[in-house]
C-alpha positions as CSV (number, residue, x, y, z in Angstrom):
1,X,-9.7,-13.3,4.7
2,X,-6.3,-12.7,4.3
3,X,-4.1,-11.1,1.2
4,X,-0.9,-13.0,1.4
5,X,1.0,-11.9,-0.9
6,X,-1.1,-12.2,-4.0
7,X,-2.8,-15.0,-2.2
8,X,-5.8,-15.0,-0.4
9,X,-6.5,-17.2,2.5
10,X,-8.5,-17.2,6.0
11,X,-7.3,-15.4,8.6
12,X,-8.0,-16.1,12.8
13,X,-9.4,-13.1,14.2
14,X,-6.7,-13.0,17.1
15,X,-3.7,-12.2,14.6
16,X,-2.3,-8.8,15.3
17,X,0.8,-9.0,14.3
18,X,2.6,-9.1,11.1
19,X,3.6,-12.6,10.1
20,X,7.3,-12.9,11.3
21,X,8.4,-14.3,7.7
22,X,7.4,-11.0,6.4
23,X,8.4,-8.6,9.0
24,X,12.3,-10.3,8.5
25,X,12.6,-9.4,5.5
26,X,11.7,-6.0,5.7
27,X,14.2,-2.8,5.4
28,X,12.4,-0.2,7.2
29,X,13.5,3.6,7.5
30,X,14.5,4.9,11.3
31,X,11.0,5.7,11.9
32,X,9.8,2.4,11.0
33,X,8.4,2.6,7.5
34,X,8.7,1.2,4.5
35,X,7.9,3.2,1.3
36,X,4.6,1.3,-0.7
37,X,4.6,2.1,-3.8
38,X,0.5,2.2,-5.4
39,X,0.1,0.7,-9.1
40,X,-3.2,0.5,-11.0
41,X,-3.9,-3.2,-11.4
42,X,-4.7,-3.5,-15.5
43,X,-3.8,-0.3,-16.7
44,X,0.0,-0.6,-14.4
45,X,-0.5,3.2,-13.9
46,X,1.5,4.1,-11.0
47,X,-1.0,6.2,-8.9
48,X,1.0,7.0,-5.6
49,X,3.9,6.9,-3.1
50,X,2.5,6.3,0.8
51,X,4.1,4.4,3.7
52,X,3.4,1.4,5.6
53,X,5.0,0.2,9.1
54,X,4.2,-3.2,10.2
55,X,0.6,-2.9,11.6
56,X,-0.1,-0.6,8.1
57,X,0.9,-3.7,6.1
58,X,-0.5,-6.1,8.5
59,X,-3.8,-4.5,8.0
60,X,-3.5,-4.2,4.2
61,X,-2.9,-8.3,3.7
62,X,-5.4,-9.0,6.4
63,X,-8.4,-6.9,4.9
64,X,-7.4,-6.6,1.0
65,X,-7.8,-2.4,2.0
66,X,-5.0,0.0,1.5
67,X,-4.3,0.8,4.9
68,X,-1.1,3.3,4.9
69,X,0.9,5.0,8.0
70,X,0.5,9.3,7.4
71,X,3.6,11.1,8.5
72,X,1.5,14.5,8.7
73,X,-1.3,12.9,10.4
74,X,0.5,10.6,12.7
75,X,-2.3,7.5,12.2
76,X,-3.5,4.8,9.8
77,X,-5.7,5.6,7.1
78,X,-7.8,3.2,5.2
79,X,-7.8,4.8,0.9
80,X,-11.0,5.9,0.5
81,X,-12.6,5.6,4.5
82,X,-13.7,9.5,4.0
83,X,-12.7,10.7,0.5
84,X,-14.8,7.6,-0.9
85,X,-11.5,6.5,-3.5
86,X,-11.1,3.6,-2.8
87,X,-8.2,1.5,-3.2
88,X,-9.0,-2.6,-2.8
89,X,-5.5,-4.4,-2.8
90,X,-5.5,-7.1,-5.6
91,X,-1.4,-8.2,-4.6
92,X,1.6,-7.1,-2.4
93,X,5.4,-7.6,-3.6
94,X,8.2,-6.8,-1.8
95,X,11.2,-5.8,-3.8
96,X,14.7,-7.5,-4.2
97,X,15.8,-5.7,-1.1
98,X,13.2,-5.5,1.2
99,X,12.7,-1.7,1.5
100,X,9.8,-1.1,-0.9
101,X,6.3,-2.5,-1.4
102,X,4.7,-2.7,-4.8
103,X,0.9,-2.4,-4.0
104,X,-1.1,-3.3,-7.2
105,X,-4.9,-2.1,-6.6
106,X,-8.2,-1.8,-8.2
107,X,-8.8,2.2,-8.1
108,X,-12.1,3.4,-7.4
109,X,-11.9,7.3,-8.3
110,X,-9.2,9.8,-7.8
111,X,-5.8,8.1,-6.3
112,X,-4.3,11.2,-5.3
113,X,-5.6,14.0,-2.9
114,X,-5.5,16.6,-5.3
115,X,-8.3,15.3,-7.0
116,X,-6.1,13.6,-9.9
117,X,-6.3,9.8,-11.2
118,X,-2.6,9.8,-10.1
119,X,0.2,11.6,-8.4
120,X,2.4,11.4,-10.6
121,X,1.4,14.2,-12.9
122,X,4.5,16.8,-13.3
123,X,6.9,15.8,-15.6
124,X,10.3,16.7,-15.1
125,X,12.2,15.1,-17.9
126,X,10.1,14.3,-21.4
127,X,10.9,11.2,-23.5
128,X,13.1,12.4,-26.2
């Protein structure tokens, strides 16, 4: 099965690359990536930055996993494959420009690595 943008729908088992349509319209950094930016599907908690290249996004809309490029790491990582958080892809937008992903997800425990439901957790600037 297949993710397509919010859509799911079947997917030969031969496709390895990233549907041409989508590729075009994507801004990616020098190094390939494009910044994927995690939100909580229901609550619209944002729960993390990460970065996908082509096969990372590829991967996502073909399994409905988060699957994310790690700078530090230098590989793919499936959300969840060792910590057990889980992150199962319920839509993919692309924004107005092309050069960020909006991932909306169904969390299953922590979101960030520290441990914490999100990130985003040290606020610089409070609401006056």
């Amino acid at each position: 099965m297949r993710r397509r943008w919010g859509r799911i729908q079947s997917v030969p088992e031969a496709e390895t690359i990233l549907d041409p349509a989508i590729a075009a319209r994507l801004k990616r950094t020098p190094d390939g990536l494009v910044a994927a930016i995690v939100q909580e599907h229901g609550t619209g908690d944002v729960l993390m930055l990460a970065w996908m290249d082509d096969e990372a996004l590829r991967r996502t809309l073909t399994t409905g996993r988060a699957t994310y490029w790690s700078r530090s790491r230098g590989e793919y990582w499936v959300k969840g494959a060792t910590s057990g958080h889980h992150q199962h892809v319920k839509g993919v937008s692309l924004d107005c420009d092309g050069d960020a992903l909006l991932v909306t997800v169904v969390q299953t425990g922590a979101a960030c690595h520290t441990g914490t439901h999100t990130c985003f957790t040290d606020d610089l600037l409070e609401a006056q």
